[in-house]
C-alpha positions as CSV (number, residue, x, y, z in Angstrom):
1,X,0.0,0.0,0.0
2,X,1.5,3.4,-0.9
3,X,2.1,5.8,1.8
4,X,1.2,9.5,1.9
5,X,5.0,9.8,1.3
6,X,5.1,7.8,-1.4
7,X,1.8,9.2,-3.0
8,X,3.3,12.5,-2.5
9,X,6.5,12.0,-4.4
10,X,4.6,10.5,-7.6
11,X,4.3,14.8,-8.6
12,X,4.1,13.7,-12.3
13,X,0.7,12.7,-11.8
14,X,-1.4,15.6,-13.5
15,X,-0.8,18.4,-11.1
16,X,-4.3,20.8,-10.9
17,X,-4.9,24.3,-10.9
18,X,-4.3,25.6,-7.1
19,X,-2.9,22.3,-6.2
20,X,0.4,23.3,-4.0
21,X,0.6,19.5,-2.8
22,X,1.1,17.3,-5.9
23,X,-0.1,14.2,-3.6
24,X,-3.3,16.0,-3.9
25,X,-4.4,15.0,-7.6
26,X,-2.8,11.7,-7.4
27,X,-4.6,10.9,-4.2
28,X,-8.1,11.0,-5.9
29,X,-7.4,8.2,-8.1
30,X,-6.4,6.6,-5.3
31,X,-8.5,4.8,-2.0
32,X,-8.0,4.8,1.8
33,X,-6.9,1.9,3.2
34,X,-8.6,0.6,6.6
35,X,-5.7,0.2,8.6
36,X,-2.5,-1.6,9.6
37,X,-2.2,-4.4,11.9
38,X,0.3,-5.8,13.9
39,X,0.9,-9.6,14.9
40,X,1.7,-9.4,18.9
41,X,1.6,-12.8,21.1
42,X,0.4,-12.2,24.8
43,X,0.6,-14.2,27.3
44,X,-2.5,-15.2,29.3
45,X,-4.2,-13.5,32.0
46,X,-7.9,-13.7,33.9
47,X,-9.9,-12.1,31.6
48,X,-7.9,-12.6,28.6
49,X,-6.7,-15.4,26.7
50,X,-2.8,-15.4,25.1
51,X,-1.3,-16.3,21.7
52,X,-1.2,-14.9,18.6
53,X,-3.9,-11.6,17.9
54,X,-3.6,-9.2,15.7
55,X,-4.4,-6.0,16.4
56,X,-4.5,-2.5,15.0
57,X,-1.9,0.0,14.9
58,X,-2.3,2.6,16.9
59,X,-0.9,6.2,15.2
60,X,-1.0,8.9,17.8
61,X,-1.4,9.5,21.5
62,X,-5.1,9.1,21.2
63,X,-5.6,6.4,19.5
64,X,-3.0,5.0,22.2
65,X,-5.1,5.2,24.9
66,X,-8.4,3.3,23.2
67,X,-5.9,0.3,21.7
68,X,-6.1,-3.3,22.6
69,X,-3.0,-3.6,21.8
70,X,-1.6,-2.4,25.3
71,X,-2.6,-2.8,28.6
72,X,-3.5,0.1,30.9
73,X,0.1,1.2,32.2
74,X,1.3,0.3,28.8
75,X,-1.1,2.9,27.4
76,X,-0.1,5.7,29.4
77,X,4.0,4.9,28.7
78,X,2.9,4.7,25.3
79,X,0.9,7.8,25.2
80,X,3.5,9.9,26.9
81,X,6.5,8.5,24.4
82,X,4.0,9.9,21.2
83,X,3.7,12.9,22.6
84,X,7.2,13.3,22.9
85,X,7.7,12.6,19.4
86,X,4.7,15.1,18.3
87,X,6.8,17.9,19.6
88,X,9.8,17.3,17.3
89,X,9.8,19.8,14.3
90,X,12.4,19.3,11.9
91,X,11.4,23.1,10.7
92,X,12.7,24.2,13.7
93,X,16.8,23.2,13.8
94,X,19.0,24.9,11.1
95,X,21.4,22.6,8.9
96,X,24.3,21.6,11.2
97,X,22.2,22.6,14.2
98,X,21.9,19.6,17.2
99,X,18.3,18.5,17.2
100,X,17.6,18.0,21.0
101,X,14.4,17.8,22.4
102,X,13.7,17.8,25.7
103,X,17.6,17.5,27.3
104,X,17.9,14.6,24.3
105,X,20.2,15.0,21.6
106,X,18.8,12.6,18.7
107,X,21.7,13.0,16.6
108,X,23.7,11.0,19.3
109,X,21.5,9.2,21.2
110,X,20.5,5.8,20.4
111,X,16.7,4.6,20.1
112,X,16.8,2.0,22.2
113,X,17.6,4.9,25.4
114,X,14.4,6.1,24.1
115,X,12.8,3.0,24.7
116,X,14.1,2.9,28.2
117,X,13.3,6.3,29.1
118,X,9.8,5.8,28.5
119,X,10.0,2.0,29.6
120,X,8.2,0.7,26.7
121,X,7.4,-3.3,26.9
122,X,9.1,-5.4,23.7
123,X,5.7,-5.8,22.4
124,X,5.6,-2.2,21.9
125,X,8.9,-1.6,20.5
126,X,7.6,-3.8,18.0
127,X,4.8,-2.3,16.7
128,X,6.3,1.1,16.6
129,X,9.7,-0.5,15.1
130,X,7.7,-2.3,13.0
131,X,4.4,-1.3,12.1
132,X,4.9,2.7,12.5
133,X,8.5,3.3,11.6
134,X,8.2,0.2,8.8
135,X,11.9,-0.9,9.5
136,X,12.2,-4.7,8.6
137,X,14.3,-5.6,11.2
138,X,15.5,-4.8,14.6
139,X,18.8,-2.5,13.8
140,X,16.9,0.6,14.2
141,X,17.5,0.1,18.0
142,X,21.4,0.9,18.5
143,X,21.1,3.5,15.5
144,X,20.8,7.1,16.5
145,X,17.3,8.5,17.9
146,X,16.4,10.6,14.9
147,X,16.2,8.0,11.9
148,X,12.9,6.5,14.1
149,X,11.6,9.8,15.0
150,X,11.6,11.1,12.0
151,X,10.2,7.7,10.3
152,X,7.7,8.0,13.5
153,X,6.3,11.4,13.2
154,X,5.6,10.8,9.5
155,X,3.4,8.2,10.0
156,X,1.9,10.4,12.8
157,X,1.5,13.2,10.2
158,X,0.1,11.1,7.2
159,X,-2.7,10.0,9.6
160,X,-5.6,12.0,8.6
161,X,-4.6,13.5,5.2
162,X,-6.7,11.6,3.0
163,X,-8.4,9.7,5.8
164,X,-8.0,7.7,8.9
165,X,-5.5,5.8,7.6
166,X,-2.0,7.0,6.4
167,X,-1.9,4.3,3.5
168,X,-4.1,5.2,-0.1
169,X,-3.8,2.4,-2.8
170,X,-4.6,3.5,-6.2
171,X,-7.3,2.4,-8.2
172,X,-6.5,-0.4,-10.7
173,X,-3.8,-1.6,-9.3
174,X,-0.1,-0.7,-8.6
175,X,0.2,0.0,-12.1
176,X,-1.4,3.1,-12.2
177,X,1.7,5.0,-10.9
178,X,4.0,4.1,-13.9
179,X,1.2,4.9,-16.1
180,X,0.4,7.9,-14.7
181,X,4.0,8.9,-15.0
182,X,4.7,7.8,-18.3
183,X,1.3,9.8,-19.4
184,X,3.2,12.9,-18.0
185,X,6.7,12.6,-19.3
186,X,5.2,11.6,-22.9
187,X,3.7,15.1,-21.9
188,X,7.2,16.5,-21.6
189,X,8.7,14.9,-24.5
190,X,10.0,11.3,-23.0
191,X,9.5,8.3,-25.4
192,X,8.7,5.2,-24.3
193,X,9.6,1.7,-26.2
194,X,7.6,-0.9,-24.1
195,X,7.7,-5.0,-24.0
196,X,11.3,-4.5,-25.3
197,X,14.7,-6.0,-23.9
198,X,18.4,-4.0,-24.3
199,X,21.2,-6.2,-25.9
200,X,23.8,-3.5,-24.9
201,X,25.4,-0.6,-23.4
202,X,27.2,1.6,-25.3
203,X,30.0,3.4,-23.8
204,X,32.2,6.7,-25.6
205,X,35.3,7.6,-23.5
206,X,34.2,5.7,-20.5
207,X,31.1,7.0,-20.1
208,X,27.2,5.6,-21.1
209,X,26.5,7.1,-24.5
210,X,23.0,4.9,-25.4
211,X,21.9,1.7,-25.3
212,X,20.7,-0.8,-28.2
213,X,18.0,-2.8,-28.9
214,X,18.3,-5.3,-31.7
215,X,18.8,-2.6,-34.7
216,X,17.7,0.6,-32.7
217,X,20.1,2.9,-30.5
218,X,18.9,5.0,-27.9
219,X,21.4,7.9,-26.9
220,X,21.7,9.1,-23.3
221,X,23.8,10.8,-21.1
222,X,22.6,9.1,-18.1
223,X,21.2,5.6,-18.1
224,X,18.8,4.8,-15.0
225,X,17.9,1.0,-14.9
226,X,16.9,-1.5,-12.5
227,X,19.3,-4.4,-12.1
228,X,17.4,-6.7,-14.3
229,X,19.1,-4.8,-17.5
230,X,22.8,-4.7,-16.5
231,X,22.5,-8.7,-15.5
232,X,21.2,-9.1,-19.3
233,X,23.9,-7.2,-21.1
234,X,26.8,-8.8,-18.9
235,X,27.9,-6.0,-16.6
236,X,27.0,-8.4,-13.2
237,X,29.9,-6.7,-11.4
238,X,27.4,-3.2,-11.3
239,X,24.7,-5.6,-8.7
240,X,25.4,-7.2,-5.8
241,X,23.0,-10.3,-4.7
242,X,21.7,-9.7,-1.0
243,X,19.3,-12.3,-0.6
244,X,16.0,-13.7,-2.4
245,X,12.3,-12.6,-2.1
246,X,9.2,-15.2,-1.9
247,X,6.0,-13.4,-2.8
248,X,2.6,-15.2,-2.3
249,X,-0.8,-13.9,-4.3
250,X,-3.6,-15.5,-3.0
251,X,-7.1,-15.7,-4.7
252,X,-9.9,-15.6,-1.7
253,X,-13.3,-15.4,-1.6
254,X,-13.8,-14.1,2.1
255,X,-12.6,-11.2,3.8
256,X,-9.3,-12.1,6.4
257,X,-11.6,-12.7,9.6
258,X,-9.1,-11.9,12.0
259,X,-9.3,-8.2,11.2
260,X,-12.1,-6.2,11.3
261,X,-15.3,-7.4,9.8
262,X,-15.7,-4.3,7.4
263,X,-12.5,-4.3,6.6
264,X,-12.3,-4.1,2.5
265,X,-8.5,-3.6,2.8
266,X,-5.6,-4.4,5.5
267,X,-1.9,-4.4,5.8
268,X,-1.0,-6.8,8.1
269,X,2.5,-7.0,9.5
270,X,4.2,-9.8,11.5
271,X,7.5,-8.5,13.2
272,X,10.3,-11.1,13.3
273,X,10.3,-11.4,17.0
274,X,7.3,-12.3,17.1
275,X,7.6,-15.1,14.7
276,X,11.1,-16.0,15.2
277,X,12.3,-15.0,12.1
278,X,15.6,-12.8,11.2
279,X,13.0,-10.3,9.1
280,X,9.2,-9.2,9.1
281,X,6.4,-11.0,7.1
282,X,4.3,-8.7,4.9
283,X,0.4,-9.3,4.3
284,X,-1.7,-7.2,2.1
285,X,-5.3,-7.3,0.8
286,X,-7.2,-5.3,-1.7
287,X,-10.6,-6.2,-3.2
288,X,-13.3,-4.8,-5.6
289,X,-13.3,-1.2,-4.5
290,X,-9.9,-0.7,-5.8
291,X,-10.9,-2.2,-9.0
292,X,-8.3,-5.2,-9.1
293,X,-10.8,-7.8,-8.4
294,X,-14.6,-9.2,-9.5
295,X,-17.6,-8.5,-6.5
296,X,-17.1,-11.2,-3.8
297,X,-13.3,-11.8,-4.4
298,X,-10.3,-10.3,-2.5
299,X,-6.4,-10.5,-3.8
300,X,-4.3,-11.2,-0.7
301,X,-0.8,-11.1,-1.0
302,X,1.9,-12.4,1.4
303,X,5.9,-11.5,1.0
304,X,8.4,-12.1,2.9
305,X,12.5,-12.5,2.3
306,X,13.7,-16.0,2.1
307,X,15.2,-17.2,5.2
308,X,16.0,-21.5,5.1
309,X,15.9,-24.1,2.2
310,X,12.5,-24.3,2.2
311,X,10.5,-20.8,1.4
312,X,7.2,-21.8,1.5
313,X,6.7,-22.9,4.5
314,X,8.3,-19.6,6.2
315,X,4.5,-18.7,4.6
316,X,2.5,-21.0,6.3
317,X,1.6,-18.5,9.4
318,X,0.9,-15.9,7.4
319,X,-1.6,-18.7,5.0
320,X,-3.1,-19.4,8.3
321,X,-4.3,-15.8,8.8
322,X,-5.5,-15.7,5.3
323,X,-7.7,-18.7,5.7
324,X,-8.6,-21.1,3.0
325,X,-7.5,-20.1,-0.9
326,X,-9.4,-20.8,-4.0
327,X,-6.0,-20.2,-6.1
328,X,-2.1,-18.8,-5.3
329,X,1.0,-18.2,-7.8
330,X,3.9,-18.3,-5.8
331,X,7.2,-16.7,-6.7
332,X,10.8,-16.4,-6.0
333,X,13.2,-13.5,-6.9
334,X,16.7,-12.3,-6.0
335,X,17.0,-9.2,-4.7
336,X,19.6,-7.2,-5.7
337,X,21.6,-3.9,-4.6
338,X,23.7,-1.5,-6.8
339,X,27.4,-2.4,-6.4
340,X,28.8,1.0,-8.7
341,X,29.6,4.3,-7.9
342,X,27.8,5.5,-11.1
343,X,31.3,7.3,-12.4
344,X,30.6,6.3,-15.5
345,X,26.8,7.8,-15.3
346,X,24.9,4.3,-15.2
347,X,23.0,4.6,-11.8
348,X,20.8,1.3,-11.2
349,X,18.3,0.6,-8.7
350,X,17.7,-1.7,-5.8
351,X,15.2,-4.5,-6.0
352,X,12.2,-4.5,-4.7
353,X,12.2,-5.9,-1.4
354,X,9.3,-7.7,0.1
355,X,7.8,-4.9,2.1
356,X,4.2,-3.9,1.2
357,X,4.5,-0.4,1.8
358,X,7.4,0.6,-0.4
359,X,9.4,2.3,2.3
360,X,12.3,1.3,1.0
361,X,11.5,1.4,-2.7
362,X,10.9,5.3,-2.0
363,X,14.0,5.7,0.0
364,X,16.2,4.2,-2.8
365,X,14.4,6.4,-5.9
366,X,15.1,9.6,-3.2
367,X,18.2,8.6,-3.0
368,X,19.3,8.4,-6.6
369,X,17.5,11.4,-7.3
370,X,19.9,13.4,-4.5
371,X,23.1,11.2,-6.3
372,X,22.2,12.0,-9.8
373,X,21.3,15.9,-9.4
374,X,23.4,16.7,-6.6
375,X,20.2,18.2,-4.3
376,X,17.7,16.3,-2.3
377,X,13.9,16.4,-4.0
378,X,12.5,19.5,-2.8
379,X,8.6,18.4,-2.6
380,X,7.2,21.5,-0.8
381,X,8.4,24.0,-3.1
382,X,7.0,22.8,-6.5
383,X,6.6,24.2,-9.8
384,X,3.4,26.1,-10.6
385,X,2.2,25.2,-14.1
386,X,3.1,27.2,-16.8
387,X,-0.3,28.2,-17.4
388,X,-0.8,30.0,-14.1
């Protein structure tokens, strides 16, 4: 599900008259989803039972306080540590300034002092690791205050934008971002050769000139590509391997019945501690009112990274919440990271890892744009359009 950030960056996407915030236009074509929940397993008590429950993600200190998720004292910790991070303003330090906030510097402190300030239980640090934050693992902890903060407070912020929820999904599928950009740049004088492989690089003087394709050359000064097209034309030395990625779509017929009962959509999320796994397991579903399926059928699909010999049954926790499947295609991929310093103007991307909310997939395009151009993506002051 994409993000507020995520929508937000996608300004190619038919900008409007009076529109300051691109996200804006693309978010109409685009639907709430219900929520995100997290996996947590409690242990008993006397008027509760333990195990494995999912529960939903509680954004702000509000919502903190009326969660299952925690129990009273719990609530109150974990009302008092949102609050704290409501008052950081990243407006308010000047480059090179320390950001402290409240005696705390977050430049040098570590998150996990955080955690013990405000004695937050595991089972919290999860969740907000995990399911607020969206890091994939548990190395967030040691690192410096700030990255979490910062991840924390824009989840707080997207909350309420274009609904309760601070995921939108857009209608038709994922593929209406690249089509909605492609629409634009054709706008803008791009061209577009689609269904079609590259046989070969062409270099002049060390640096990308073009590529080829069968009889046609394309030139460029910069080639931007995703690993798949330097693997086919031999330059394997530009990619590093990191691992493989097992992704799961599953054809249902029934809403996933441990989430709520109207729920039309759900992220679900399934933190490694709690499964005891090295990384998190991803579950998303989407149905009819994003257009992707027929009246009475739901897509759900799981991801995860590939951990042992045996991938799919790493899945067969997250099948369980699903319930039972009328049809599922599964697939595994390498994942692969860039391995070049882009000297000789050939920037590639990462693959696509298994998370459902493209965190990290918006991360890696922000950070090629700030490699290529030299400047980080300004998305507050846009461009009016040339006809205002």
């Amino acid at each position: 599900c994409v993000r507020v950030r995520v929508s937000i960056f996608f300004f190619f996407s038919s900008r409007r008259r009076h529109t300051r915030c691109s996200g804006v236009s693309w978010a109409r074509r685009c639907v709430q989803e219900t929520g995100t929940y997290v996996l947590q397993v409690k242990e008993g008590g006397i008027f509760s039972k333990g195990g494995p429950q999912l529960f939903k993600v509680p954004g702000n200190s509000s919502e903190a306080l009326k969660s299952d998720l925690m129990g009273l004292f719990e609530k109150r910790r974990c009302k008092n540590f949102f609050q704290f991070v409501a008052k950081y303003d990243p407006a308010a330090y000047k480059p090179g300034q320390p950001r402290i906030l409240e005696g705390v510097d977050l430049d040098k402190t570590p998150f996990m002092d955080i955690i013990k300030k405000y004695e937050l239980e595991p089972n919290t640090v999860d969740f907000v690791g995990h399911a607020v934050a969206l890091f994939t693992t548990d190395d967030f902890l040691p690192r410096p205050a700030i990255e979490t903060i910062e991840k924390i407070k824009l989840y707080m912020d997207s909350i309420g934008r274009y609904g309760d929820s601070p995921f939108i999904y857009p209608l038709y599928g994922l593929g209406g971002i690249p089509e909605g950009f492609s629409r634009l740049c054709a706008i803008y004088g791009g061209t577009f050769i689609l269904n079609q492989d590259i046989d070969e690089v062409l270099f002049e003087n060390g640096q990308v000139c073009g590529v080829r394709s069968g009889d046609q050359v394309a030139k460029c000064k910069t080639l931007i590509c995703s690993p798949s097209y330097v693997l086919n034309t031999g330059h394997t030395n530009k990619v590093k391997q990191i691992g493989q990625a097992i992704r799961c779509i599953c054809i249902v017929d029934h809403k996933i019945s441990a989430v709520h009962k109207e729920a039309e959509s759900v992220q679900i999320i399934l933190p490694q501690r709690q499964t005891g796994r090295k990384s998190d397991i991803y579950i998303m579903m989407v149905s009819q009112i994003h257009q992707v399926t027929k009246q009475g059928f739901y897509l759900a699909i799981i991801s995860a990274t590939v951990e042992t010999d045996n991938p799919e049954k790493e899945l067969d926790f997250a099948l369980s919440i699903i319930g039972p499947v009328k049809e599922k295609f599964i697939k595994i991929s390498p994942m692969y990271k860039s391995n070049t310093n882009s000297s000789d103007n050939i920037f590639v991307t990462n693959s696509l890892d298994p998370t459902s909310h493209f965190e990290g997939a918006t991360e890696n395009v922000l950070s090629l744009y700030k490699q290529i151009t030299g400047n980080d993506l300004d998305l507050v002051n846009l461009p009016e359009d040339e006809n205002e």
